[in-house]
GUGUZA-172836 format. One record per residue: residue number from 1; residue in three letters; z, x, y of N, C-alpha, C, O in turn. Coordinates in steps of 0.05 Angstrom, whole numbers, plus 5000, padded with zeros to 4 digits. Layout:
<pts>
<pt n="NUM" res="Ala" n_w="Z" n_u="X" n_v="Y" ca_w="Z" ca_u="X" ca_v="Y" c_w="Z" c_u="X" c_v="Y" o_w="Z" o_u="X" o_v="Y"/>
...
</pts>
This chain:
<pts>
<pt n="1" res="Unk" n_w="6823" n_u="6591" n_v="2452" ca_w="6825" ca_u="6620" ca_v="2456" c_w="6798" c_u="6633" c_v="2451" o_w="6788" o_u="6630" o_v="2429"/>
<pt n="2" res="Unk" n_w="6787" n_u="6645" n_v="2469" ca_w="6760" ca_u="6669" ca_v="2470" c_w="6772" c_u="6689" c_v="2454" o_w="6793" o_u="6700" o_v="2459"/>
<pt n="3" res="Unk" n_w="6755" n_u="6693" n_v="2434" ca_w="6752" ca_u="6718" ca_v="2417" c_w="6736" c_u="6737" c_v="2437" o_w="6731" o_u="6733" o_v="2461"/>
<pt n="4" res="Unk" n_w="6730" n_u="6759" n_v="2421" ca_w="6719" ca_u="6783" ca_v="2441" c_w="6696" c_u="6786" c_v="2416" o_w="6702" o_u="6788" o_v="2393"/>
<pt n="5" res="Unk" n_w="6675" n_u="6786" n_v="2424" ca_w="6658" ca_u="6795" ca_v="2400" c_w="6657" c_u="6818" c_v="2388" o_w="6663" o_u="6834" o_v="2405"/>
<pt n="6" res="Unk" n_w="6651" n_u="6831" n_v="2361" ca_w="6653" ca_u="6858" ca_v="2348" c_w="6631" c_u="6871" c_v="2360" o_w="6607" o_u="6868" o_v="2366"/>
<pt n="7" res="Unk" n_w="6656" n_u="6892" n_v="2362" ca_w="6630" ca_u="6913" ca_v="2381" c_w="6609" c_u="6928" c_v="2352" o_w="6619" o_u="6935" o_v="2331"/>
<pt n="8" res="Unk" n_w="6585" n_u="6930" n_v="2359" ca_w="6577" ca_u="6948" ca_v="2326" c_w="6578" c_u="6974" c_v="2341" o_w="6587" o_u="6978" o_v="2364"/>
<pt n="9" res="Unk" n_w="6566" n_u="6992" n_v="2324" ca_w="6569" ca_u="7026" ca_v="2338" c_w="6538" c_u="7032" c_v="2308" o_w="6535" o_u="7023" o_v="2286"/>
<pt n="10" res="Unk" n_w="6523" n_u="7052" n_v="2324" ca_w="6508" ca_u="7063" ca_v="2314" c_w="6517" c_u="7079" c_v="2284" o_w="6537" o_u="7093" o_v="2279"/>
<pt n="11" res="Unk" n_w="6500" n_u="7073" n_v="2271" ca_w="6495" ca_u="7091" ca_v="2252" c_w="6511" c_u="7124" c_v="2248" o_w="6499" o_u="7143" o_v="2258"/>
<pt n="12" res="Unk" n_w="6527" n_u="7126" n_v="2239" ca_w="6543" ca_u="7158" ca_v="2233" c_w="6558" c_u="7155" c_v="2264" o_w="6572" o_u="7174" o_v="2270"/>
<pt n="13" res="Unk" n_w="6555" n_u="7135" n_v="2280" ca_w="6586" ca_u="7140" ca_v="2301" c_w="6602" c_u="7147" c_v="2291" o_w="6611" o_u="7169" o_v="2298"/>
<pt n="14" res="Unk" n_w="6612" n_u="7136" n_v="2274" ca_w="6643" ca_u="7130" ca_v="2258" c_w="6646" c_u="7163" c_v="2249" o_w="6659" o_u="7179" o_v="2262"/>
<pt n="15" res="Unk" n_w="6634" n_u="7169" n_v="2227" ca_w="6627" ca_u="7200" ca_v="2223" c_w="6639" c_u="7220" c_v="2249" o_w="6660" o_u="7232" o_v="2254"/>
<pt n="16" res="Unk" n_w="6612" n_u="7216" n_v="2265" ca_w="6621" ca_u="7239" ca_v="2288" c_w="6638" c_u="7236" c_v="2300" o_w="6641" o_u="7254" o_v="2318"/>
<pt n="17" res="Unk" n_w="6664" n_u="7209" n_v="2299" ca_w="6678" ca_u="7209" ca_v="2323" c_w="6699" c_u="7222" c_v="2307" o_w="6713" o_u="7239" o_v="2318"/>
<pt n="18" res="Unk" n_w="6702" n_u="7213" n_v="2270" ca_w="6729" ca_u="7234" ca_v="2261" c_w="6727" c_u="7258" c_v="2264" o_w="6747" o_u="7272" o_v="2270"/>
<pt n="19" res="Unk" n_w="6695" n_u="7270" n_v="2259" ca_w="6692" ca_u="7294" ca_v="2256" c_w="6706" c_u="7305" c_v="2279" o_w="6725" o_u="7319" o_v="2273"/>
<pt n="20" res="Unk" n_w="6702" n_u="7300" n_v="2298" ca_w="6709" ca_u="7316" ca_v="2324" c_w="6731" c_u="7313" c_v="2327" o_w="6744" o_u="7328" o_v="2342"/>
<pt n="21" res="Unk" n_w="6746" n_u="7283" n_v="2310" ca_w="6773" ca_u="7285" ca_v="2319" c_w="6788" c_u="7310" c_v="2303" o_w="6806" o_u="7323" o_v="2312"/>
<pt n="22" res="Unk" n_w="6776" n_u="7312" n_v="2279" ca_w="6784" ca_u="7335" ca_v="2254" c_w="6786" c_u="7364" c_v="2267" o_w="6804" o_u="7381" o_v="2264"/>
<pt n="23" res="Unk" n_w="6751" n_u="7367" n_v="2289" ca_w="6744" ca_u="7393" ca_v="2290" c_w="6766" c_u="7404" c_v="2325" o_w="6767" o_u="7428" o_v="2333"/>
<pt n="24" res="Unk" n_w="6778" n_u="7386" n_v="2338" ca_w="6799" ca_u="7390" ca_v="2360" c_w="6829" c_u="7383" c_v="2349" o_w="6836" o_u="7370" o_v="2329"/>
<pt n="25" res="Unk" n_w="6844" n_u="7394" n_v="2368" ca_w="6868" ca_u="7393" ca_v="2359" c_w="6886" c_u="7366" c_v="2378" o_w="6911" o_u="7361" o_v="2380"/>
<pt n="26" res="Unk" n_w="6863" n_u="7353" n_v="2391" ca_w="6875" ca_u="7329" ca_v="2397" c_w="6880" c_u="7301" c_v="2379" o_w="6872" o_u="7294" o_v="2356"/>
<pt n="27" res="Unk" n_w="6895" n_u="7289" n_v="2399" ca_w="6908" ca_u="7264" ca_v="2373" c_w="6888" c_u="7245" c_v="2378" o_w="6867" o_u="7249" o_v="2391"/>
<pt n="28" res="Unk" n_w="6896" n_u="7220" n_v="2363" ca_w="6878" ca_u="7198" ca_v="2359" c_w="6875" c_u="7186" c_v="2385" o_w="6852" o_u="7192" o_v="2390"/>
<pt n="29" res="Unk" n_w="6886" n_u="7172" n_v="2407" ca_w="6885" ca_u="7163" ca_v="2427" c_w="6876" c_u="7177" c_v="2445" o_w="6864" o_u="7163" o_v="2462"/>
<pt n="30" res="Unk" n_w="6875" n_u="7203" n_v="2450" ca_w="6863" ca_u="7223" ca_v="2470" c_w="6823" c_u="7226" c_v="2457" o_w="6803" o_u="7221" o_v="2471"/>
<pt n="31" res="Unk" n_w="6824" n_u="7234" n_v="2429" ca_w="6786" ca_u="7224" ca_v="2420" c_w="6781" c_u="7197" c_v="2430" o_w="6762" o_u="7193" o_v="2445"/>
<pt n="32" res="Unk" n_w="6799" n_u="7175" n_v="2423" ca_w="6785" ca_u="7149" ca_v="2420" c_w="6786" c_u="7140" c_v="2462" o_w="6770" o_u="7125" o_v="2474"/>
<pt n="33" res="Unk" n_w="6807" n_u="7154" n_v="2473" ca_w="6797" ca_u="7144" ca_v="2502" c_w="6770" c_u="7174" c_v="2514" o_w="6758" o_u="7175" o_v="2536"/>
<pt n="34" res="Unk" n_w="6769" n_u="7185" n_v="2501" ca_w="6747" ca_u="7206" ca_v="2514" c_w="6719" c_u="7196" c_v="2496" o_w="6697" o_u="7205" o_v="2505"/>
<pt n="35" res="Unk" n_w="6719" n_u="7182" n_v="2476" ca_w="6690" ca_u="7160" ca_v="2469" c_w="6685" c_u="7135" c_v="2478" o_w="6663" o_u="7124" o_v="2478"/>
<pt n="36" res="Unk" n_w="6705" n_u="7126" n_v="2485" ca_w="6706" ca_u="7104" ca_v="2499" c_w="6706" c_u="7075" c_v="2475" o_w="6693" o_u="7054" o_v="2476"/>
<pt n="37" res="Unk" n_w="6725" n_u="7083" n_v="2458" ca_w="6728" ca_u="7060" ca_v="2433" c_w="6756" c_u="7056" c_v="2435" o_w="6771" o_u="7074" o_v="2442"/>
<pt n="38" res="Unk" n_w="6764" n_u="7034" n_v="2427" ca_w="6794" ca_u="7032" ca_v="2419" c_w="6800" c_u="7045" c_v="2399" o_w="6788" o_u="7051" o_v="2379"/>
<pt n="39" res="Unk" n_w="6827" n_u="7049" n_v="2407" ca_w="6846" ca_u="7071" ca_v="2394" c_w="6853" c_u="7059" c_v="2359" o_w="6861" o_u="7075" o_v="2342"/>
<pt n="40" res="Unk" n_w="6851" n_u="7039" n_v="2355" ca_w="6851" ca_u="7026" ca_v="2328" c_w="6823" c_u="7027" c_v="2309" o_w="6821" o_u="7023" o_v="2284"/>
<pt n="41" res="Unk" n_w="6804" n_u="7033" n_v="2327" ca_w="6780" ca_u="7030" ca_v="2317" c_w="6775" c_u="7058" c_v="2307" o_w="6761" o_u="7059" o_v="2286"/>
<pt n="42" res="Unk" n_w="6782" n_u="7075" n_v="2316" ca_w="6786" ca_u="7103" ca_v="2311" c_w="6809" c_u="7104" c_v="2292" o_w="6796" o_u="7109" o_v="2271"/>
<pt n="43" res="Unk" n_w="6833" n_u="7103" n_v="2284" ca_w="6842" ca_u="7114" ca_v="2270" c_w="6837" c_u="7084" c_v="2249" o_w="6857" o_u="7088" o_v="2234"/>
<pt n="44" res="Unk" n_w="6831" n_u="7072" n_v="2244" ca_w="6821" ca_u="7057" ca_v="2215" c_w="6795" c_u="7074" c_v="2208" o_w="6792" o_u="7077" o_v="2184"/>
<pt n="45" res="Unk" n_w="6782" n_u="7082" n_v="2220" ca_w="6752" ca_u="7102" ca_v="2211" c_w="6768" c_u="7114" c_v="2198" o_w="6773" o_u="7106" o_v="2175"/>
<pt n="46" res="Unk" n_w="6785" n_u="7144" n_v="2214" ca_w="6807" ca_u="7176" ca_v="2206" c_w="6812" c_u="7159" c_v="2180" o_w="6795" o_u="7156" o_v="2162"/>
<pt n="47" res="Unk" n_w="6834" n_u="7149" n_v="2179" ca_w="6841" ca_u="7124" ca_v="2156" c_w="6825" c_u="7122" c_v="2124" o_w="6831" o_u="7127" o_v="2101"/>
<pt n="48" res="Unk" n_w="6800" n_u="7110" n_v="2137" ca_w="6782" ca_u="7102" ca_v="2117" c_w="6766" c_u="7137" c_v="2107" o_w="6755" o_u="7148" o_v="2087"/>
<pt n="49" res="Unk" n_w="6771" n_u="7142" n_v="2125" ca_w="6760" ca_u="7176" ca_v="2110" c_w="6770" c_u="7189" c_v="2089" o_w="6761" o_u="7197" o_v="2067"/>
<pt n="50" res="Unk" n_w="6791" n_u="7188" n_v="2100" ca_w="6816" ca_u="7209" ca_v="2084" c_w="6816" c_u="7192" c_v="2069" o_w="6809" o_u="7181" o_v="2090"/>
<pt n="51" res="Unk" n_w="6816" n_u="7175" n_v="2051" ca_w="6816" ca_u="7159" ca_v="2034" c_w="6792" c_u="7167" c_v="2017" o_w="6794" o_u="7180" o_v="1996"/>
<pt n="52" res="Unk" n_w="6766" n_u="7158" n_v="2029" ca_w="6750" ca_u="7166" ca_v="2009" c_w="6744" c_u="7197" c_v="2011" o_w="6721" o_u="7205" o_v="2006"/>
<pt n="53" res="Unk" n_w="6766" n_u="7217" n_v="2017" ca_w="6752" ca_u="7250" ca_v="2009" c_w="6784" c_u="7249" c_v="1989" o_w="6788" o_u="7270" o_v="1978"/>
<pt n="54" res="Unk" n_w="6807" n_u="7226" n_v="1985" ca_w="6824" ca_u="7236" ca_v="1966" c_w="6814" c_u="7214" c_v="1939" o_w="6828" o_u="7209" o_v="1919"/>
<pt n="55" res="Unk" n_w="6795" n_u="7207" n_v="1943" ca_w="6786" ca_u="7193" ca_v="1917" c_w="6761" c_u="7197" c_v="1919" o_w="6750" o_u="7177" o_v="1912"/>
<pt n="56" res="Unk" n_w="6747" n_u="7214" n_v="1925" ca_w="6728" ca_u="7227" ca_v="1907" c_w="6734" c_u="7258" c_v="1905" o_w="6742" o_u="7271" o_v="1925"/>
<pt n="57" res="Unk" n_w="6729" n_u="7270" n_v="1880" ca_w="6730" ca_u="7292" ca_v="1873" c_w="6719" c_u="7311" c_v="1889" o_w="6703" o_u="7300" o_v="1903"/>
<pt n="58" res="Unk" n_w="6720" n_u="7342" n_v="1896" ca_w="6707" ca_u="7357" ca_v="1915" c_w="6681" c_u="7369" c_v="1896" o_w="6679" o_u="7371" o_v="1871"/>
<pt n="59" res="Unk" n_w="6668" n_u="7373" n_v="1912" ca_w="6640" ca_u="7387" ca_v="1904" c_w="6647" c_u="7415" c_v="1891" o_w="6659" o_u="7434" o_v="1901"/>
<pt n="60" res="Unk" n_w="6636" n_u="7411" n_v="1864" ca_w="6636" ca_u="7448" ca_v="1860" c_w="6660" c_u="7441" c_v="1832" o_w="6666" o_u="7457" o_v="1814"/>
<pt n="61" res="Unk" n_w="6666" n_u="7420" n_v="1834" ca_w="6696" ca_u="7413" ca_v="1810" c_w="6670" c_u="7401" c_v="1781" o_w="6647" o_u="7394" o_v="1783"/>
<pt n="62" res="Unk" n_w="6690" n_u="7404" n_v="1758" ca_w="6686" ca_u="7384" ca_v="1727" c_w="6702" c_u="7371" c_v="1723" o_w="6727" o_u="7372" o_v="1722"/>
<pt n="63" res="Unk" n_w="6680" n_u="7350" n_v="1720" ca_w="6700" ca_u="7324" ca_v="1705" c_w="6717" c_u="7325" c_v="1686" o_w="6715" o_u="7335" o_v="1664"/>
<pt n="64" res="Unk" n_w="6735" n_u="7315" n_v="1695" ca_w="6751" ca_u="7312" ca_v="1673" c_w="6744" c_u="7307" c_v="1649" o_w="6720" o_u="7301" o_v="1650"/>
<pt n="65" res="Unk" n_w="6754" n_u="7306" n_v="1623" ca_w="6739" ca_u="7307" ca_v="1593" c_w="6710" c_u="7323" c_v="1581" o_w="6698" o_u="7321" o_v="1560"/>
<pt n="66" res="Unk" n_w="6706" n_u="7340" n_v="1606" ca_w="6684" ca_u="7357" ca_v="1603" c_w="6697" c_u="7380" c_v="1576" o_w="6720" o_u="7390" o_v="1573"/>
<pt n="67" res="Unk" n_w="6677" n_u="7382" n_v="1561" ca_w="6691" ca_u="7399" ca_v="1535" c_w="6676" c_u="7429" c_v="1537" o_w="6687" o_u="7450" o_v="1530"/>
<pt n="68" res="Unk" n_w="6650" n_u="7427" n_v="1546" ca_w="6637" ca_u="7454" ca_v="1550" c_w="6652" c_u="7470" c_v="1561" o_w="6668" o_u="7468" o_v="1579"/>
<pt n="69" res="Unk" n_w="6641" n_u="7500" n_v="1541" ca_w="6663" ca_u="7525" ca_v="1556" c_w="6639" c_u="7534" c_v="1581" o_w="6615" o_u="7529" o_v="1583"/>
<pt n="70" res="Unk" n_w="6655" n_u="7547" n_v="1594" ca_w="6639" ca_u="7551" ca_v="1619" c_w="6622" c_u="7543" c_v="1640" o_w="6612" o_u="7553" o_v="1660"/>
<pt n="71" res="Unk" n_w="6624" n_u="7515" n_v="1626" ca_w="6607" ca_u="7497" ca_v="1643" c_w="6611" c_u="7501" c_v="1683" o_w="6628" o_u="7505" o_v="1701"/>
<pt n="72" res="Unk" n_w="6586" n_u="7495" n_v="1679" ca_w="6597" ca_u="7502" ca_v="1715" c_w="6587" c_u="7472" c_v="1727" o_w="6570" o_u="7475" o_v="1745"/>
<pt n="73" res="Unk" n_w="6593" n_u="7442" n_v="1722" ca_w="6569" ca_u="7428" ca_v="1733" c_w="6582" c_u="7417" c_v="1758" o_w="6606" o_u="7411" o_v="1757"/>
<pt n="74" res="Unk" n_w="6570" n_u="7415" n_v="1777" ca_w="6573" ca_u="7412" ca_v="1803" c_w="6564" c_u="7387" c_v="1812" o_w="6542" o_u="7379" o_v="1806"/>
<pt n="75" res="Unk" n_w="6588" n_u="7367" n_v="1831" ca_w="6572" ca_u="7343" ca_v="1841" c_w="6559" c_u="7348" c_v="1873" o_w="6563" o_u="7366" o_v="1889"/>
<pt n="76" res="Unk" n_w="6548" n_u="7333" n_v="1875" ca_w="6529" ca_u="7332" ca_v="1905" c_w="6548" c_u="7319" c_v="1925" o_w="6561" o_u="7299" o_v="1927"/>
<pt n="77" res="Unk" n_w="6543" n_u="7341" n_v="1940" ca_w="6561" ca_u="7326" ca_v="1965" c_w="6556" c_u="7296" c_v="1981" o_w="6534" o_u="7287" o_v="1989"/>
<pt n="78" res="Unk" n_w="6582" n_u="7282" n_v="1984" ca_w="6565" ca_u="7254" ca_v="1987" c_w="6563" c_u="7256" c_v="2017" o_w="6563" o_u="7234" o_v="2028"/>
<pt n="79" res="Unk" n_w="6560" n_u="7279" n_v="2035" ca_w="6554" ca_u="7273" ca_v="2071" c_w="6528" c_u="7276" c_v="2068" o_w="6524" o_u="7296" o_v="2053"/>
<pt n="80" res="Unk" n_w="6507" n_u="7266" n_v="2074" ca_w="6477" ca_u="7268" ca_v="2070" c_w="6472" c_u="7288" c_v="2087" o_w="6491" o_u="7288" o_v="2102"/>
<pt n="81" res="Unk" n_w="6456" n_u="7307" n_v="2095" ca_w="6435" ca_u="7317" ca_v="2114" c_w="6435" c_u="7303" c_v="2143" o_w="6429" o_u="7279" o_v="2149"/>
<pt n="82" res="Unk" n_w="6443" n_u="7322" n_v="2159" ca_w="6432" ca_u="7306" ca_v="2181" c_w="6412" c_u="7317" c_v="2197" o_w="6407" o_u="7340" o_v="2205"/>
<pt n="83" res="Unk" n_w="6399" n_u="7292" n_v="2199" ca_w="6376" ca_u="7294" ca_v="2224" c_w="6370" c_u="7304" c_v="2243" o_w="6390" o_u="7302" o_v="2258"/>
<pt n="84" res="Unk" n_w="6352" n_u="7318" n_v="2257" ca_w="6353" ca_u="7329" ca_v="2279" c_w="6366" c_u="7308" c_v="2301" o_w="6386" o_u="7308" o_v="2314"/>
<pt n="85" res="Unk" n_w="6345" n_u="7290" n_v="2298" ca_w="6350" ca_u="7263" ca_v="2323" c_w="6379" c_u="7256" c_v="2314" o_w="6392" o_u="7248" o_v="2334"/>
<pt n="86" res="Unk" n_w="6389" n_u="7256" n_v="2301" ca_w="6419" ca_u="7246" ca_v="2294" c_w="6436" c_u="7282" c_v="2304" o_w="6454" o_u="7286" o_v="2320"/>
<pt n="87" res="Unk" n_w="6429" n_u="7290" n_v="2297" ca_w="6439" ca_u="7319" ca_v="2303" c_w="6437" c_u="7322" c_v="2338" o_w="6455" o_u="7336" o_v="2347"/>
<pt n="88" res="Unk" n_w="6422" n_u="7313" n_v="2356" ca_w="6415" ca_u="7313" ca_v="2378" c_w="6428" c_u="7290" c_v="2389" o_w="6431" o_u="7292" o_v="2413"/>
<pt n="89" res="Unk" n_w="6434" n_u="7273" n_v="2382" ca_w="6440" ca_u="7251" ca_v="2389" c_w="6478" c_u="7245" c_v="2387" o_w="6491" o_u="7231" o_v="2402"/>
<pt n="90" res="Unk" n_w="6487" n_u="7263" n_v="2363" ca_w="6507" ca_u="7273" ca_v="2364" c_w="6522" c_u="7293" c_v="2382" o_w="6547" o_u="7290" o_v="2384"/>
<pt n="91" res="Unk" n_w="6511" n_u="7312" n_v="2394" ca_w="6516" ca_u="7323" ca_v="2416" c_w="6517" c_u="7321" c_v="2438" o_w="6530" o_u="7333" o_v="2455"/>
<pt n="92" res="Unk" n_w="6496" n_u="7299" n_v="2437" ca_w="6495" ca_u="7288" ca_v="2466" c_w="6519" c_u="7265" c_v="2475" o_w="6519" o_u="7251" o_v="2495"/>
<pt n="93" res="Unk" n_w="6533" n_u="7266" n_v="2458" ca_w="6553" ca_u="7237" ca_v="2456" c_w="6578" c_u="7256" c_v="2456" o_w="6596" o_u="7251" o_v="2471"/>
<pt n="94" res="Unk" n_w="6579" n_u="7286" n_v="2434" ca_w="6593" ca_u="7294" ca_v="2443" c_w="6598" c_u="7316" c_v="2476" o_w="6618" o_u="7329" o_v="2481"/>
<pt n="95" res="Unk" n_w="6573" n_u="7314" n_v="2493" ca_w="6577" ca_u="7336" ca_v="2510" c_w="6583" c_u="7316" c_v="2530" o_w="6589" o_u="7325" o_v="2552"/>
<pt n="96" res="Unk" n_w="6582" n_u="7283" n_v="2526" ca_w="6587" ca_u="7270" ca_v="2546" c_w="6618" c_u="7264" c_v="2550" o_w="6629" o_u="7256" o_v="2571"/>
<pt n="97" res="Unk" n_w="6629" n_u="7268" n_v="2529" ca_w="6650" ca_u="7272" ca_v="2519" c_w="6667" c_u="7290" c_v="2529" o_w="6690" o_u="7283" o_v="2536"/>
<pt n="98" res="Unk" n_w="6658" n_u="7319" n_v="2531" ca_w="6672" ca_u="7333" ca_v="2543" c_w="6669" c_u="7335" c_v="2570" o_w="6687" o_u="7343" o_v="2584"/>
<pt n="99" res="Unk" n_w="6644" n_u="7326" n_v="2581" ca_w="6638" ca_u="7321" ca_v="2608" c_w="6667" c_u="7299" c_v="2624" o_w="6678" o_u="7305" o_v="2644"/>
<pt n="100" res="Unk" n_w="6670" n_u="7282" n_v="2612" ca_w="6696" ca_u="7259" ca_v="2613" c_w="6716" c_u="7271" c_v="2614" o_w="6729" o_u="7269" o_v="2635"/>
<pt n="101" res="Unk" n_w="6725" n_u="7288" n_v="2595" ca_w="6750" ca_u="7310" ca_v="2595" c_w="6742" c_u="7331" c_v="2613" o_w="6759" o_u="7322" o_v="2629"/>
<pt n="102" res="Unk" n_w="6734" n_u="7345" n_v="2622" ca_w="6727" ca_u="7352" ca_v="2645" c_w="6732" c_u="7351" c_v="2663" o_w="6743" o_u="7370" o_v="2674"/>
<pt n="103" res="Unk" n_w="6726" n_u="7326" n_v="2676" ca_w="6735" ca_u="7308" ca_v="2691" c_w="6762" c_u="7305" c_v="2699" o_w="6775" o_u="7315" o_v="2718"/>
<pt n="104" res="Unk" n_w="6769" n_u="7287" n_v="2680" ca_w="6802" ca_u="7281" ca_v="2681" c_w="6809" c_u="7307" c_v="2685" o_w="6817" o_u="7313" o_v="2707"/>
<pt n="105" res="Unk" n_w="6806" n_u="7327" n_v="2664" ca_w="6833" ca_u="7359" ca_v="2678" c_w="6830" c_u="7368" c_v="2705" o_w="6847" o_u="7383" o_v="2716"/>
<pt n="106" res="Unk" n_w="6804" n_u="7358" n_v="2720" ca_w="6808" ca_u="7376" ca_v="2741" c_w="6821" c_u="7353" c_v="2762" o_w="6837" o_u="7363" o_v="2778"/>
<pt n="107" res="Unk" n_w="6818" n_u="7333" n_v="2764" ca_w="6832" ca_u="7302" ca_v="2768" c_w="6867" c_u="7323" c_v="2769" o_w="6880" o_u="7333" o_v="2788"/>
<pt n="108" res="Unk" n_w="6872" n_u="7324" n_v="2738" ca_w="6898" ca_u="7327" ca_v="2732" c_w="6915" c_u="7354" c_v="2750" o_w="6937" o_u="7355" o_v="2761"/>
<pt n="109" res="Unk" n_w="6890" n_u="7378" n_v="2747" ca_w="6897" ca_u="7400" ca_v="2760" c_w="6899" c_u="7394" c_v="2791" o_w="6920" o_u="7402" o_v="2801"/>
<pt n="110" res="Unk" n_w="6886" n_u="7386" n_v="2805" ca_w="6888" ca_u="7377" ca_v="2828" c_w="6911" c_u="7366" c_v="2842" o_w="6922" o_u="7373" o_v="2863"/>
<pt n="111" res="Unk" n_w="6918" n_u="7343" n_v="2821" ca_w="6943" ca_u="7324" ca_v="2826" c_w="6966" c_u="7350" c_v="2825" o_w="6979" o_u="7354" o_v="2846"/>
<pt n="112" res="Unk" n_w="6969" n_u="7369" n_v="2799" ca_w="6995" ca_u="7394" ca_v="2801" c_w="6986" c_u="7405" c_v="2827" o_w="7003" o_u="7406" o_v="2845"/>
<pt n="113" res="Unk" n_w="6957" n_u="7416" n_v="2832" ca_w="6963" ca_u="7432" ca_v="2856" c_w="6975" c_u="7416" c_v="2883" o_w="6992" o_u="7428" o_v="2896"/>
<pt n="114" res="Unk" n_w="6970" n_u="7395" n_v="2890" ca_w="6986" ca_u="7384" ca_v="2909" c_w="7006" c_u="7375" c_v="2901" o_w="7014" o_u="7360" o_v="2919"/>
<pt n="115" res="Unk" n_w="7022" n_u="7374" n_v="2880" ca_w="7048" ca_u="7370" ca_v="2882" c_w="7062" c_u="7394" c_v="2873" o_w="7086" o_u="7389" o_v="2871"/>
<pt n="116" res="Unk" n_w="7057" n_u="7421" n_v="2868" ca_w="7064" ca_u="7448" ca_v="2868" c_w="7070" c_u="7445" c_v="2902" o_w="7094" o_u="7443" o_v="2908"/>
<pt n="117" res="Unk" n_w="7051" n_u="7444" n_v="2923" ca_w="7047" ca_u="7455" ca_v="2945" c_w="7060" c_u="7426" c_v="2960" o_w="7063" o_u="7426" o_v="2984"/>
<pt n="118" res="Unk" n_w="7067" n_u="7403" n_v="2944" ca_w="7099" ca_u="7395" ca_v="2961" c_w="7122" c_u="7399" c_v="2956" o_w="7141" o_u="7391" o_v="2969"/>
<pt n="119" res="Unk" n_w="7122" n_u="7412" n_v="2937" ca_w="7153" ca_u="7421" ca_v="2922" c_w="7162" c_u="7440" c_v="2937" o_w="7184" o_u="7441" o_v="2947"/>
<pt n="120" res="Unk" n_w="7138" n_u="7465" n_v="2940" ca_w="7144" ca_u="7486" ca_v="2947" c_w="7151" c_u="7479" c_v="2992" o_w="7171" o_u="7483" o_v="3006"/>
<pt n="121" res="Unk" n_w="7137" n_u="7474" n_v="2995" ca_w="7146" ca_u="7452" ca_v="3020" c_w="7179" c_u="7445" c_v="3026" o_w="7198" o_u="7451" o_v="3041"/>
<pt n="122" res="Unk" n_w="7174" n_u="7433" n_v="3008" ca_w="7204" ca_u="7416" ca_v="3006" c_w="7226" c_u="7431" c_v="3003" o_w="7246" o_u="7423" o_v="3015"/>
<pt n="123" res="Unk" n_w="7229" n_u="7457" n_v="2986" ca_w="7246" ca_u="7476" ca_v="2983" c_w="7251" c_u="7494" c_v="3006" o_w="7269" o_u="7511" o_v="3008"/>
<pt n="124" res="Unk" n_w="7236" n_u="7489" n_v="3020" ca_w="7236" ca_u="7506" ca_v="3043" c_w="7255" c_u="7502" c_v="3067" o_w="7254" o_u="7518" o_v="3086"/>
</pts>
């Protein structure tokens, strides 16, 4: 039996593909076929996220057993800074992205307008 070799993915892919799945109100299979990754590969990322933002504490919180009154001490957010070139490079992955969706709706709209305009045909 042929295995398929592991695909790798750049650096903060994984990142930008939840993000966007987070920042639309589409589901996992509709991001992961508009990046062009399998649909498992995508939601084990979602998966592995949500996991580590419910086990680590949010930024701006005290530790527990902290005794100081008023203390205000704050942890550092663990998403680093991003890069321009990563920042640029991110958009461009996502505008190709919507370029693909794009696509497909007018594909889709197309297909309703000619079958609107055989229905309406047919009723006749």
């Amino acid at each position: 039996m042929r295995t398929r070799p592991k695909r790798v993915y750049e650096a903060g892919f994984a990142q930008q593909a939840v993000a966007l799945l987070q920042r639309t109100n589409r589901s996992i299979p509709e991001v992961a076929r508009s990046l062009g990754i399998p649909i498992a590969t995508l939601r084990n990322w979602y998966n592995e996220d949500m996991a580590r933002k419910r086990a680590t504490p949010k930024a701006g919180t005290v530790a527990k057993g902290s005794t100081a009154k008023g203390s205000t001490a704050t942890l550092p957010s663990a998403v680093p800074a991003e890069t321009l070139q990563q920042k640029v490079l991110r958009l461009e992955q996502e505008n190709a992205a919507l370029l693909r969706q794009n696509a497909e709706l007018k594909v889709d709209r197309d297909i309703l307008k000619k079958a609107a305009a055989f229905f309406v045909k047919e009723s006749e």
